[in-house]
KEKE-3310 file (N, C-alpha, C; in steps of 0.2 Angstrom, whole numbers, plus 5000, padded with zeros to 4 digits):
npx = (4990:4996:5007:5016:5019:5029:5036:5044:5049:5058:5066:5072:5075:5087:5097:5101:5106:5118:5125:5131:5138:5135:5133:5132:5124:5114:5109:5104:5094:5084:5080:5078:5066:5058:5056:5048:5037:5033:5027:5016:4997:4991:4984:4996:4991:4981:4988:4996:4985:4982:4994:5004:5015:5028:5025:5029:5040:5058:5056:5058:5059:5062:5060:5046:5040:5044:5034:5021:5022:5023:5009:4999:5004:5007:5018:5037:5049:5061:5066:5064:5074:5086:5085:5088:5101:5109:5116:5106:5098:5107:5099:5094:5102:5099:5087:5093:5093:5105:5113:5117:5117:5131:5141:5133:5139:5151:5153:5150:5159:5170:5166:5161:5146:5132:5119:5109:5112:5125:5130:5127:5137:5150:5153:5153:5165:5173:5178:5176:5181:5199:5194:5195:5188:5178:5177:5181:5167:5158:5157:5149:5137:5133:5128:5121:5110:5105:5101:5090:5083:5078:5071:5060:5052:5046:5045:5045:5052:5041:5045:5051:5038:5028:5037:5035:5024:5018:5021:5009:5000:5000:5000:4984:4980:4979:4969:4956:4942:4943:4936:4942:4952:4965:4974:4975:4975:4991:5000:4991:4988:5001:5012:5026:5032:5030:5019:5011:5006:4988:4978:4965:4950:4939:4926:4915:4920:4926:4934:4940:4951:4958:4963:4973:4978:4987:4994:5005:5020:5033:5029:5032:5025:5007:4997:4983:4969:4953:4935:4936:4946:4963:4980:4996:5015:5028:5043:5052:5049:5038:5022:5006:4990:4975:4959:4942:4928:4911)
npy = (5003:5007:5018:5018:5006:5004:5015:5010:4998:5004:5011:5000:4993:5002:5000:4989:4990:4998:4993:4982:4990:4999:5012:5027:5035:5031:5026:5035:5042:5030:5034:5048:5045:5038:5047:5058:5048:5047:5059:5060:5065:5058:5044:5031:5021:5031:5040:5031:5027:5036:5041:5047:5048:5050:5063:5063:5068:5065:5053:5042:5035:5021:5018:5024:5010:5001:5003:5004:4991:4985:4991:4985:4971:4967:4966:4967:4963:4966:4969:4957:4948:4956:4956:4941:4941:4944:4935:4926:4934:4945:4957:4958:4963:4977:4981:4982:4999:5006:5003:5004:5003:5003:4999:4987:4980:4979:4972:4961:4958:4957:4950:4939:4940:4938:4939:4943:4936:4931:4944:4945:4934:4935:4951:4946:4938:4946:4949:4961:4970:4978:4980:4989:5003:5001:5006:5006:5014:5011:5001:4998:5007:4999:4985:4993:4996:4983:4979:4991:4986:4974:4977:4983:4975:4969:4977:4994:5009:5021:5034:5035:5028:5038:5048:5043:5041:5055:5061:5055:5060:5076:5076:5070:5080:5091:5089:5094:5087:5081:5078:5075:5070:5056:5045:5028:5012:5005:5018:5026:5026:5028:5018:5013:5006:5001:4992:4991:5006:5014:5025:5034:5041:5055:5056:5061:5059:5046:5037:5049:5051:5039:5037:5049:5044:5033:5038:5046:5052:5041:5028:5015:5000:4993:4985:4983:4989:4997:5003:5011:5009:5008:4996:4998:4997:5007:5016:5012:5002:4999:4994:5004:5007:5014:5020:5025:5035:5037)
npz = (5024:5008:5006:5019:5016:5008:5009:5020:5014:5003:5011:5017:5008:5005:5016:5014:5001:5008:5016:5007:4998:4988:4978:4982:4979:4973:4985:4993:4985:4985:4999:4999:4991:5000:5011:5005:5003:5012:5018:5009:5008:5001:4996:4987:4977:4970:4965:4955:4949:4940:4933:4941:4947:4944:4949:4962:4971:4970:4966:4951:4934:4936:4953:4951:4944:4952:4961:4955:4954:4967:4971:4963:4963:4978:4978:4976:4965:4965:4975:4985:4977:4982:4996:4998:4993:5005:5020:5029:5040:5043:5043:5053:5062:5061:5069:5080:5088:5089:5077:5062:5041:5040:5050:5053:5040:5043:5053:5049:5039:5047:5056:5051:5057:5058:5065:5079:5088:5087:5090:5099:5107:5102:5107:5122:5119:5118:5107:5096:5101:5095:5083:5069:5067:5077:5092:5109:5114:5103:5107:5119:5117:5107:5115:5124:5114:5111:5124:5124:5113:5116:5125:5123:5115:5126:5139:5142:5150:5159:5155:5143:5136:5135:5130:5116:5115:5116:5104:5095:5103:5101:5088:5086:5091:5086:5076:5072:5071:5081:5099:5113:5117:5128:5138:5139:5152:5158:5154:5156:5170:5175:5177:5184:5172:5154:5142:5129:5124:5123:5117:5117:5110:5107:5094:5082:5068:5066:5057:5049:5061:5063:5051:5054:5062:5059:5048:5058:5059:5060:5062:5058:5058:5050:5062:5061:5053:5057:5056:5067:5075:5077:5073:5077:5074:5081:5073:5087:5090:5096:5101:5098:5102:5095:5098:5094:5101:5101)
capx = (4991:5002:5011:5019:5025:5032:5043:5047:5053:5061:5072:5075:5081:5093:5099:5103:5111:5124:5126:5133:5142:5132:5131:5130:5119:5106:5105:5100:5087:5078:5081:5074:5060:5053:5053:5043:5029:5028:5024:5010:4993:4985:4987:5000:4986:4980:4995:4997:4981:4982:5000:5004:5020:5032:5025:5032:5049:5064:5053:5061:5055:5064:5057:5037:5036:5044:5028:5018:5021:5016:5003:4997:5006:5008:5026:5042:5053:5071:5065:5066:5079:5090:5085:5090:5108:5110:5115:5099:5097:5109:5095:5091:5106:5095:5083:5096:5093:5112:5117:5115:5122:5138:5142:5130:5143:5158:5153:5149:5166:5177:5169:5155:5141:5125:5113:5109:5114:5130:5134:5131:5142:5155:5154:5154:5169:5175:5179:5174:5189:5200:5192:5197:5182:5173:5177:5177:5161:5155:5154:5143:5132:5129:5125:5113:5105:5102:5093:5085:5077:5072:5065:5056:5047:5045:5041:5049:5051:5038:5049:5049:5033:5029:5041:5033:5014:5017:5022:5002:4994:5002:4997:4979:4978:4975:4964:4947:4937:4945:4934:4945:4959:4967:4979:4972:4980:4996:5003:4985:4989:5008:5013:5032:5035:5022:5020:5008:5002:4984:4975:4954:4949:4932:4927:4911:4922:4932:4938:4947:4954:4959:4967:4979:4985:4992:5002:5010:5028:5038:5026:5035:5019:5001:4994:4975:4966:4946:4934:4934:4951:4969:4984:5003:5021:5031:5051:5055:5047:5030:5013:5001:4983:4968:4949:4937:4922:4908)
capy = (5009:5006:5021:5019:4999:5007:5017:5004:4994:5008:5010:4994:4993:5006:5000:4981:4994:5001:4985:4980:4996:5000:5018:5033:5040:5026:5024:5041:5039:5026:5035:5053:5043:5035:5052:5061:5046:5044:5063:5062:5065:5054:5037:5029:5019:5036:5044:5028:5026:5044:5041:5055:5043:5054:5070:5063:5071:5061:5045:5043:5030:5015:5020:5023:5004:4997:5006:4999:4982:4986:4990:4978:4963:4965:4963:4970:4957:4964:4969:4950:4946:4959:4952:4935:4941:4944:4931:4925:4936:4950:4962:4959:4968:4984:4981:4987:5004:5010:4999:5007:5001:5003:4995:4978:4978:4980:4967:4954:4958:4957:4943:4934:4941:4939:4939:4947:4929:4931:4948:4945:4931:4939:4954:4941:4935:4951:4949:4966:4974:4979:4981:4994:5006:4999:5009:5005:5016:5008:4991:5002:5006:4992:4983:4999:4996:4977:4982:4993:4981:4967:4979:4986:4969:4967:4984:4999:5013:5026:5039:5032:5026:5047:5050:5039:5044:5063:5063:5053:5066:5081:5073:5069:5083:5094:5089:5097:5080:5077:5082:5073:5061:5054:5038:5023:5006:5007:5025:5032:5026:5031:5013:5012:5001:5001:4986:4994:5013:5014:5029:5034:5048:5057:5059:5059:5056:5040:5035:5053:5050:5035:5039:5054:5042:5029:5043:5050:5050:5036:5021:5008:4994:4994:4979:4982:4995:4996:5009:5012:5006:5002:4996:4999:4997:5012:5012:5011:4995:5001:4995:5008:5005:5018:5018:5030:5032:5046)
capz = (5019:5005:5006:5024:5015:5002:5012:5024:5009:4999:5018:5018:5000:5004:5020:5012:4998:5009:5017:4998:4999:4985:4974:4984:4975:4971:4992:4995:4981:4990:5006:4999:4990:5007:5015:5004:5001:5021:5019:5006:5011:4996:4994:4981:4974:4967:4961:4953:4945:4938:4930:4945:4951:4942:4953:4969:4971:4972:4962:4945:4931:4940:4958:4950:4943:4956:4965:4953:4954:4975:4971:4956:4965:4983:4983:4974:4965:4965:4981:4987:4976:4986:5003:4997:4990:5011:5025:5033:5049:5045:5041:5059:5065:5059:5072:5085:5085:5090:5071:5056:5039:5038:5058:5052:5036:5046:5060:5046:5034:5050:5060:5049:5060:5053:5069:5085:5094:5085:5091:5109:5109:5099:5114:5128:5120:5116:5099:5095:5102:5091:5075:5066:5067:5084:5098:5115:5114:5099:5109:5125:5113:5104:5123:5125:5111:5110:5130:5122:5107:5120:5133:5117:5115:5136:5144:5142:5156:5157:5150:5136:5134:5135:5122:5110:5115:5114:5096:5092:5107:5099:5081:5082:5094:5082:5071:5071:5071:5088:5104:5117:5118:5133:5139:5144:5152:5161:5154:5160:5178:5176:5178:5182:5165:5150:5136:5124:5121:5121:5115:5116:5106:5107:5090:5078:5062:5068:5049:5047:5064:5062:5047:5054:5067:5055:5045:5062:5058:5064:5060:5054:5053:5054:5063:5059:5054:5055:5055:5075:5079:5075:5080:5075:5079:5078:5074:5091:5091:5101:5100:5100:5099:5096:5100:5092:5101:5100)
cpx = (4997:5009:5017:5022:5029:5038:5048:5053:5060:5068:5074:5080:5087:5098:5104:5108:5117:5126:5132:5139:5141:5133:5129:5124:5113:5104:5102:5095:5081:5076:5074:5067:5055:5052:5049:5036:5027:5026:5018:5006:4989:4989:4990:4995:4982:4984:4995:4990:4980:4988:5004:5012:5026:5031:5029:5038:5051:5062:5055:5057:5057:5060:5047:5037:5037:5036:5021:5017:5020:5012:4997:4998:5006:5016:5031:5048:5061:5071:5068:5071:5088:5092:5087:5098:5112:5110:5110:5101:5099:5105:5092:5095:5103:5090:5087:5096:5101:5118:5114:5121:5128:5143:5141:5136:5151:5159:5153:5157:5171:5177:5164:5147:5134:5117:5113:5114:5121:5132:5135:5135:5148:5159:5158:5161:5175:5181:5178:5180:5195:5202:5192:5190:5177:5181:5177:5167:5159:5150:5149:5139:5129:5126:5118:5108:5101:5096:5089:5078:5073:5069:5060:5051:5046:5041:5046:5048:5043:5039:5050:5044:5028:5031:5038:5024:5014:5018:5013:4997:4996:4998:4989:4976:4976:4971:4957:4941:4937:4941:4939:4949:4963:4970:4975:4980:4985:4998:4998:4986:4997:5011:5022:5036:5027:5024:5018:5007:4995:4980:4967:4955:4941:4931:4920:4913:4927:4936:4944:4952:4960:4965:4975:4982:4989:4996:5004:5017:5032:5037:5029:5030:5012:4999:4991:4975:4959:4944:4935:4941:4957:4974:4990:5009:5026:5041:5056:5053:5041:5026:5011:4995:4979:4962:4947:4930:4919:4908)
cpy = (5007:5010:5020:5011:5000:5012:5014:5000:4997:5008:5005:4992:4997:5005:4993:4984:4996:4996:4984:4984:4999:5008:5023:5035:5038:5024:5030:5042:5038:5030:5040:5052:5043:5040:5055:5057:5047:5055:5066:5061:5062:5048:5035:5027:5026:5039:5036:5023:5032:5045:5046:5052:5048:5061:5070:5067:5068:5053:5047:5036:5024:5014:5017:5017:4999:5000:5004:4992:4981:4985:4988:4972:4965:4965:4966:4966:4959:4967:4963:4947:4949:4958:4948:4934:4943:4940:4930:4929:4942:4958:4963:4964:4974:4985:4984:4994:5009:5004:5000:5000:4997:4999:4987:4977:4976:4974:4961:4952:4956:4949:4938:4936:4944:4937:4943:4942:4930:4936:4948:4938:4934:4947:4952:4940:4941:4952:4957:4971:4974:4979:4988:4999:5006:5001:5006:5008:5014:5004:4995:5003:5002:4986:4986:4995:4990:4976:4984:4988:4974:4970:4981:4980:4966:4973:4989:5004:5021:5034:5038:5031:5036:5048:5050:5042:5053:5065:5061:5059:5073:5079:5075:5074:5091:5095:5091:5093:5079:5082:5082:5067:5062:5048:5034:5016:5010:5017:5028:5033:5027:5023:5015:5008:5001:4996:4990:5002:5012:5021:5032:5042:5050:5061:5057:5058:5052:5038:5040:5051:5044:5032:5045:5049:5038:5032:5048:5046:5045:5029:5019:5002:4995:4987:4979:4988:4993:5003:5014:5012:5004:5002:4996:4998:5003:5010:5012:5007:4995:4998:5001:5008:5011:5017:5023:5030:5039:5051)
cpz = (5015:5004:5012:5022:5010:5005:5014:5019:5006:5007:5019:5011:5002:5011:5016:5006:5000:5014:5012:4996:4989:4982:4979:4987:4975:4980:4993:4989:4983:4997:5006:4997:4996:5011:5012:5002:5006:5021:5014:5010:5007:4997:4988:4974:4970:4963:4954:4945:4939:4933:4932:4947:4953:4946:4959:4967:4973:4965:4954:4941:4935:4948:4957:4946:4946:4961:4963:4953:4960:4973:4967:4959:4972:4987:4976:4972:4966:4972:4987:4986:4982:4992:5001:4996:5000:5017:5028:5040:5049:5046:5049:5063:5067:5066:5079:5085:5086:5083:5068:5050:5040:5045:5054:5045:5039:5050:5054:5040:5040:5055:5060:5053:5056:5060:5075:5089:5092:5089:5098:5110:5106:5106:5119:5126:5117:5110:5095:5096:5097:5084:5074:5063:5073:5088:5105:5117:5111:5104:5112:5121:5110:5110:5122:5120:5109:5117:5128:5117:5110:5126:5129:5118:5121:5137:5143:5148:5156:5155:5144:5133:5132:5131:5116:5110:5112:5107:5091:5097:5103:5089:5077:5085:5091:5075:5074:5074:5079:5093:5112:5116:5124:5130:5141:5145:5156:5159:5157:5168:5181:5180:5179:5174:5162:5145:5132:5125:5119:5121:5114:5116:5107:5101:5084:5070:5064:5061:5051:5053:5063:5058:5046:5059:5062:5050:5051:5060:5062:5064:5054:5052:5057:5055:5060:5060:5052:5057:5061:5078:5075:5077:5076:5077:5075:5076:5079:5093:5095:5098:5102:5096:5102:5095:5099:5096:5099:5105)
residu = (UNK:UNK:UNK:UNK:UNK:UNK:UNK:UNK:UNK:UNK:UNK:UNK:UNK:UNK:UNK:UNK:UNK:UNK:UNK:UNK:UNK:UNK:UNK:UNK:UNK:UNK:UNK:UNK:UNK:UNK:UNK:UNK:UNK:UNK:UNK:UNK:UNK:UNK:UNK:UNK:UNK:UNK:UNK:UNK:UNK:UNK:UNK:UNK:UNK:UNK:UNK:UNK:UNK:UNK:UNK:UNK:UNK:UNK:UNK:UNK:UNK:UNK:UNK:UNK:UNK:UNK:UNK:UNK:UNK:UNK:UNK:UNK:UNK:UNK:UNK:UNK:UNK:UNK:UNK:UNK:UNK:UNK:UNK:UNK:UNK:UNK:UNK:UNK:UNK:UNK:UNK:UNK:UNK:UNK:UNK:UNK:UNK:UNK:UNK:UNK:UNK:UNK:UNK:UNK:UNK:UNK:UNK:UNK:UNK:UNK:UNK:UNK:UNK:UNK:UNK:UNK:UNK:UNK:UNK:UNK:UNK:UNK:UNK:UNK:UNK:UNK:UNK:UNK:UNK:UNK:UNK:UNK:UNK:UNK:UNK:UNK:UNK:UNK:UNK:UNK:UNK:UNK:UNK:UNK:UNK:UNK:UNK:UNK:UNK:UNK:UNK:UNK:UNK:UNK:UNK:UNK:UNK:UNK:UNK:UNK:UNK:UNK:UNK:UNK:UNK:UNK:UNK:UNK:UNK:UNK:UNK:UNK:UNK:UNK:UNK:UNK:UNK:UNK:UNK:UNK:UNK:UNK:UNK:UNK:UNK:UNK:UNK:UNK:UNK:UNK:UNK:UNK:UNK:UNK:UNK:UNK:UNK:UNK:UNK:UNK:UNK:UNK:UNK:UNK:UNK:UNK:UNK:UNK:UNK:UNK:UNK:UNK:UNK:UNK:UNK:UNK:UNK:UNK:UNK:UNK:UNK:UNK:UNK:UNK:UNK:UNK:UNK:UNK:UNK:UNK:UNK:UNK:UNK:UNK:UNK:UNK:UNK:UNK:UNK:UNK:UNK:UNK:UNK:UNK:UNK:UNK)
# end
């Protein structure tokens, strides 16, 4: 769905902006932009075929042609230009979820740091200490959260994995369409540790199903989507996969 990559992108434009130390103004833009398309109920490709672009709130003429040319081309040229004007890697810092902006600029102005591998050697060698902004807490945190992004792509604990489900059970759980939904796989059997999120729905309109999972708030990418099934990773870095049957 082009709306949830259009966010995605639009959040990533404004995080690579204040990276930059960029306009204020023009970051939260991009920010407020990405929140109100990940809350449309229509597809961009509609608004944009319509000349509706300018309806969204927050979307100004710069914003709707950049959205345009998504959705005409596939891709977003000062988009790529703007990634490119950024040290290979650094944009990966982001995927930490305890480093925002303003930290990945800090850490790469004071000690070149443009990778994950860099940050945990810099740690280890505790380089970290006293920068003018990094905290002894900072550092704790910034640990936590590099744990956290490689147990994200390992196995996460079953508290978590709960966390992350209950926001899609609460979701599809009131749609109309829906007769019955349950857990399958490890969180059904209350595994001590979970890798994916699997979801099975009892539902004679599997499309709209389908449909309401992948605008649940918090999805960052859609793997595949088909009529019966599909599968995503959320911004906590989760797979979670659904199954529609009758």
């Amino acid at each position: 769905m082009k709306n949830l990559e259009i966010s995605r992108i639009f959040r990533e434009i404004a995080d690579i902006l204040e990276i930059k130390g960029d306009n204020p103004f023009r970051i939260r833009a991009y920010q407020r932009a990405a929140q109100n398309i990940e809350g449309l109920t229509e597809d961009l490709e509609s608004y944009a075929e319509g000349e509706r672009l300018r309806e969204i709130p927050g979307v100004g003429e710069d914003l709707a042609n950049k959205i345009k040319e998504f959705v005409q081309t596939g891709d977003i040229k000062a988009y790529q230009k703007l990634k490119k004007s950024l040290p290979p890697g650094l944009l990966n810092l982001l995927d930490i979820p305890t480093i925002g902006p303003k930290t990945a600029k800090l850490l790469y102005d004071k000690l070149k740091i443009k990778s994950i591998a860099d940050l945990e050697r810099a740690i280890r060698s505790n380089k970290l200490k006293g920068i003018f902004g990094i905290k002894e807490k900072t550092v704790e945190n910034i640990i936590k959260g590099i744990e956290l992004l490689k147990r994200g792509k390992e196995r996460m604990i079953l508290a978590e994995a709960d966390s992350v489900a209950s926001k899609f059970l609460q979701a599809l759980g009131k749609l109309p369409q829906v007769k019955k939904i349950c857990f399958a796989g490890s969180l059904r059997r209350q595994k001590e540790t979970v890798r994916d999120i699997d979801i099975l729905v009892s539902s004679s309109q599997p499309q709209k199903v389908i449909e309401a999972f992948t605008r649940v708030r918090g999805v960052k990418q859609i793997l595949a989507k088909g009529p019966t099934k599909s599968s995503l990773r959320t911004d906590e870095d989760v797979q979670v996969d659904c199954r529609v049957v009758p």
